[in-house]
N, C-alpha and C positions, 0 to 999 in steps of 0.2 A: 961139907956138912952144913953152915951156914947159908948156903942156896936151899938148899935141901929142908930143910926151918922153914924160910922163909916163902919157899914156894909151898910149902904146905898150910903154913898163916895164912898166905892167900889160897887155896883150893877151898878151906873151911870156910872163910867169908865169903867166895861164890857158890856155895855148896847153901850157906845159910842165906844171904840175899835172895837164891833159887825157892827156898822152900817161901819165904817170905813173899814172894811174889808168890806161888801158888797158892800160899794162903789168903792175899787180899784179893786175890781173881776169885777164889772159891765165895770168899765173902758178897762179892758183886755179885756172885750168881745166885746165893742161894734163897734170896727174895723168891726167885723162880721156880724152887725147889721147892719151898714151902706153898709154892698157889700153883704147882703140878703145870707152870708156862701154861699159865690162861692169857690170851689176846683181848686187848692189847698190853695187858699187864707187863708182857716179855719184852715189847717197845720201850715201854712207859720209864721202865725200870732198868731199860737196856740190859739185860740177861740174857735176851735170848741164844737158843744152845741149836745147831742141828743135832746133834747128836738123840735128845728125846723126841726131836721131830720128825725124824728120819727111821727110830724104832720102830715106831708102829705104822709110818704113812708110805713105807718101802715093805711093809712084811716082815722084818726082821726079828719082830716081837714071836712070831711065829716058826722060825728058826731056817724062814724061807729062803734059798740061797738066794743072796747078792744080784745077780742079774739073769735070774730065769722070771723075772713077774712081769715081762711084756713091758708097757707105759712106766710099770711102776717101779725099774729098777735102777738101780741104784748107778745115779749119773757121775762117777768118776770112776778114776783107774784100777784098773787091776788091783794091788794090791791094798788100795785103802778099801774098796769093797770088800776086800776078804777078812780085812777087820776089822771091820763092823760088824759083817754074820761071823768073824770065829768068836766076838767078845759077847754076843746072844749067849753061849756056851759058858760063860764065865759067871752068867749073871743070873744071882738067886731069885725064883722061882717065887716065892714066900714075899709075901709084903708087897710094897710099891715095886712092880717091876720094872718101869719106866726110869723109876730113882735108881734104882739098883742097877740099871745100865750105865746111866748118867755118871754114878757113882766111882766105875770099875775102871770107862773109861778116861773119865777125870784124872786117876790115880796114876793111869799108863802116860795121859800126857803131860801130867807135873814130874815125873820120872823120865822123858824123853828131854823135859824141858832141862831139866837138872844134866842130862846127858850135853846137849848143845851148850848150856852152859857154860859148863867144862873144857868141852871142845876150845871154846871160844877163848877161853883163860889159858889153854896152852898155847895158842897160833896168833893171838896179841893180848897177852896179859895186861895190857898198862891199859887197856880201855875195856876187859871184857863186862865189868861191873856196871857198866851202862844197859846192857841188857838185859839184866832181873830191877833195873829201879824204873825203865824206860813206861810213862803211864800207857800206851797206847799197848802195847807189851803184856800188861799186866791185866789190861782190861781184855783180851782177845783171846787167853790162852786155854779155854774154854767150850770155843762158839763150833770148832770144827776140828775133823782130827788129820790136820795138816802136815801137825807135830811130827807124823810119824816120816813124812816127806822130806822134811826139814835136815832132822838129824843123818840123815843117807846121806843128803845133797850136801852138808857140813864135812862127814868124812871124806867124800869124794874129793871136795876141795883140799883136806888137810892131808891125804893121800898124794894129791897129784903134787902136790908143793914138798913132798918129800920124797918125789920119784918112786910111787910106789903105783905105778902105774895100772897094772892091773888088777889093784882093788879098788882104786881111786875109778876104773871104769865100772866093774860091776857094784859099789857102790854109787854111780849116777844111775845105774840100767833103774837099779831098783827104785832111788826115787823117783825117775822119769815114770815109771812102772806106778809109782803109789801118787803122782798130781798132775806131772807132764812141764812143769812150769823151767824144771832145770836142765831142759831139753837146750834154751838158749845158750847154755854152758859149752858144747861144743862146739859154736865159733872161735871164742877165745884159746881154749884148750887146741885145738888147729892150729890156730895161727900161733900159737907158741909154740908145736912142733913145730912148725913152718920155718918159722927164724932162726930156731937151733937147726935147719935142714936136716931134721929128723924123720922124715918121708915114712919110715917101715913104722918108727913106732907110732907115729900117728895113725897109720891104717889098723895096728893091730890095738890099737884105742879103742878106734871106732867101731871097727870091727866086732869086738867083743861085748863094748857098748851094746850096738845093737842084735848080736844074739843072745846077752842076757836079756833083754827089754823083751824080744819077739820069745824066748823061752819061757819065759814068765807069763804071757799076753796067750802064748798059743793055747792052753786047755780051755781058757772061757773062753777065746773066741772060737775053736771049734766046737764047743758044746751049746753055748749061748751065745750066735754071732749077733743076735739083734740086741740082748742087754748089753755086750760089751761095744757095740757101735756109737749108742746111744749118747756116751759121753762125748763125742768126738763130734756128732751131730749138731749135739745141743750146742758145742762152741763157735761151731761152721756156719752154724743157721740163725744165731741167735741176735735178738734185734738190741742196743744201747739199753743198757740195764744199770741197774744202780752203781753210784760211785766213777760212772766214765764220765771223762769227757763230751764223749755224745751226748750221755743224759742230762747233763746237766745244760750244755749247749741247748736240748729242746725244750729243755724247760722253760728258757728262757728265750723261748721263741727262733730258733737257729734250728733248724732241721736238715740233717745229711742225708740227700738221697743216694740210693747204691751203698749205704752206710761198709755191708762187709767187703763192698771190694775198696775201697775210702780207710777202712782198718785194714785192711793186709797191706795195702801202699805205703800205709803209714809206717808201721810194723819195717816193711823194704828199706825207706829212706833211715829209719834209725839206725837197722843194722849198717847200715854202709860207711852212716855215719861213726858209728861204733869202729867199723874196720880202718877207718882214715885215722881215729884214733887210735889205735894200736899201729898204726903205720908210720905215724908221727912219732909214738914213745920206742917204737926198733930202730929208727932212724935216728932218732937222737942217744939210741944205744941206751935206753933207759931200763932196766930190771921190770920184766910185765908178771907178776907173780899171780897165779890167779885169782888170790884170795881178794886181791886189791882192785879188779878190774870187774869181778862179778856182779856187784852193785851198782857201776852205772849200764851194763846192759840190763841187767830185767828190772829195774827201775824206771829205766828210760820208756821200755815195753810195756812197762804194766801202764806207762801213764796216758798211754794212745791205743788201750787195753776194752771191750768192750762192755767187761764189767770191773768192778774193782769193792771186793768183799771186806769187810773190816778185818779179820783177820790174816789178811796178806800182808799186814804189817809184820806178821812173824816170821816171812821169808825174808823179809825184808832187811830187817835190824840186825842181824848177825852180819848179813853180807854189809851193811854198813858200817859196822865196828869194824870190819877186819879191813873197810877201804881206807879207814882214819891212816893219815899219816904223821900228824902230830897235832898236839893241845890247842894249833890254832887252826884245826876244823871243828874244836868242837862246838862254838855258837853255832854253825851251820848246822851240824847234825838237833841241834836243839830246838833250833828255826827248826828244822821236818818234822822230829815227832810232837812238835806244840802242831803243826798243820793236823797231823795224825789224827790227834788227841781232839781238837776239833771238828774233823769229821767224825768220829770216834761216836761223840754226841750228837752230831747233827743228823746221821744214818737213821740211829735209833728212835730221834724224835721226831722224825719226817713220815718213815715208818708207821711210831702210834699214831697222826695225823690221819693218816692213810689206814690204817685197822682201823680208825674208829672212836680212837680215842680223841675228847671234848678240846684238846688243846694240844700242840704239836708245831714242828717247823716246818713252816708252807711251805711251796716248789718251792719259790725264788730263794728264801733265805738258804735251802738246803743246796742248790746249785749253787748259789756263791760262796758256801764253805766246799764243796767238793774242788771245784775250782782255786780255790785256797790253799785245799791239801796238796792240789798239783800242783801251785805255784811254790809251795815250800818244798817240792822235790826238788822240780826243778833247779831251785838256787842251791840246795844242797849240794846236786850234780856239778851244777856249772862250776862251785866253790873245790869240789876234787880235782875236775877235768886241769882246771886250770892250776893246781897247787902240781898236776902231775906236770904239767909241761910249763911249769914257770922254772923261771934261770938257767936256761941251759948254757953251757959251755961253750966255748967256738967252737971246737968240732963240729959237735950237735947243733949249731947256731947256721955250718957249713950244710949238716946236712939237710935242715929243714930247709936248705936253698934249694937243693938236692931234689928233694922232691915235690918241692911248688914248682918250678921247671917242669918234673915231669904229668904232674895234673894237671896245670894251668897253664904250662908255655907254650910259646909262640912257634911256628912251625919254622922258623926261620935259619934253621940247619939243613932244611930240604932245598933243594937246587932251584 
């Protein structure tokens, strides 16, 4: 009865934290609301939303499906296309129409947020609070409807770590289905059936994986093959854009030529490195939960990424509360979202520069906080990688000999 109290004391203060943070995001934005996001006003004031920009500059205002308008549709997945035009339907007629989108879908994603939340407070309580006060967080939750991505890819995670496998799959299908980002999910989840030599259920993971994702995916892309291509296009083709690496690198004079074959390389050597990590933590017999491992792969990916949106911090933050493993990560995680938070502002202000606006942050200052924010990833990461493989036991001390021999040693057993 007394857990039972006190775990409800705490649901209420994440419950209220959640609304609080939706309330101070609403507040950021609604400068913007009130000047109907004139440019650069939406810079200036850092509000800017796709969501009213994507109303009318996709058709949507119009009630035009999702990805039948040629050029003009709507460059993400499946199922976040579907609602955007199904929340058209939601949205009163009468008055500011544009507001009254804004409006409906704000409400769906301070209610998703409230959802992950929670999520977050049952699958590490002692740190979920950091994600309704995090400023980067609070400032993003607004700009796109990610949200809806986010919460799938949470269950999946909180599913697969209680063996509930087959919801934990067709809840990934779906996020993979509504952003594509939690696709990197199924390395980790592999190589942890790998190591229990769990061979079937891993097939009937993936498996199912991907015929919820292709079941989902098939009616647009037989009806609308070229709007539903369109996403997949734009990320194959598309040249160093805001918030990378790359961009910030040309700005500052450093130009990558062959840039997407230079990002899929990169992309390569991460993962591998990723799996040398998880090869080192089965080897020292270390517990790989996925909730704890998820954050330094798309972390790592997003940071050699070819763009990197301000609101990606909200895939972000979750997976990094649930990587904490105790109160002395949490400078680090502090150290990242102060980077955040910095980019946070420097996007926006570089931006009104660039619209137009009389005063603004030039390339160079805005390439060396982008670069900043990566650099406070980065020590974030390095500060997990290494708290996971610091002090291991002799065993694990044996077996990390175990397998530097087998990567690195010398042929000298051959004849």
């Amino acid at each position: 009865m007394r857990t039972s109290i006190m775990w409800s004391s705490a649901t209420k203060l994440l419950l209220l934290l959640s609304l609080l943070a939706g309330v101070l995001s609403f507040v950021k934005f609604d400068h913007c609301i009130n000047s109907n996001w004139a440019t650069p006003d939406v810079d200036i004031h850092a509000c800017y939303s796709d969501i009213p920009s994507l109303f009318t500059d996709r058709g949507l205002n119009t009630h035009q499906w999702a990805y039948s308008n040629g050029d003009k549709a709507i460059e993400y997945p499946v199922v976040m296309g579907a609602i955007m035009w199904a929340t058209t339907w939601l949205t009163p007629a009468a008055g500011n129409e544009i507001r009254n989108y804004f409006y409906i879908n704000a409400l769906l994603l301070l209610l998703l947020f409230v959802g992950v939340v929670l999520l977050i407070g049952k699958m590490r309580p002692k740190f979920a609070y950091l994600l309704p006060v995090a400023p980067a967080v609070i400032g993003s939750l607004f700009i796109n409807w990610d949200m809806w991505g986010i919460i799938t890819m949470i269950l999946a995670i909180y599913y697969f770590d209680r063996h509930h496998y087959s919801a934990s799959a067709i809840a990934l299908a779906v996020s993979i289905a509504t952003k594509f980002f939690p696709v990197l999910l199924l390395l980790p989840i592999l190589f942890i059936f790998w190591k229990g030599r769990r061979v079937r259920e891993a097939s009937h993971y993936l498996l199912m994986t991907v015929f919820v994702w292709f079941a989902i995916n098939a009616p647009v892309f037989l009806t609308t093959p070229k709007g539903w291509w369109r996403f997949y296009d734009l990320n194959l083709n598309r040249d160093a854009d805001w918030g990378s690496i790359w961009y910030a690198l040309s700005l500052l004079g450093i130009n990558m030529n062959h840039l997407n074959y230079f990002s899929i390389l990169s992309v390569v050597v991460i993962l591998l490195l990723f799996l040398l990590f998880l090869l080192f933590l089965a080897d020292f017999d270390i517990p790989l939960p996925l909730a704890q491992v998820s954050f330094i792969l798309m972390a790592s990916v997003l940071c050699v990424g070819k763009v990197y949106s301000p609101q990606y911090v909200l895939w972000l933050a979750p997976l990094a509360i649930l990587a904490l493993r105790d109160r002395r990560d949490l400078p680090a995680f502090w150290i990242w979202q102060g980077g955040e938070a910095v980019y946070h502002v420097a996007i926006w202000q570089h931006l009104a520069l660039v619209s137009g606006a009389h005063f603004g942050l030039p390339d160079g200052a805005y390439a060396i906080a982008t670069l900043i924010r990566i650099a406070a990833t980065v020590y974030f990461l390095l500060v997990l990688v290494r708290r996971a493989l610091k002090n291991p036991s002799q065993p694990r001390k044996e077996a990390r000999g175990r397998l530097a021999d087998f990567l690195f040693g010398t042929a000298e057993s051959y004849p």
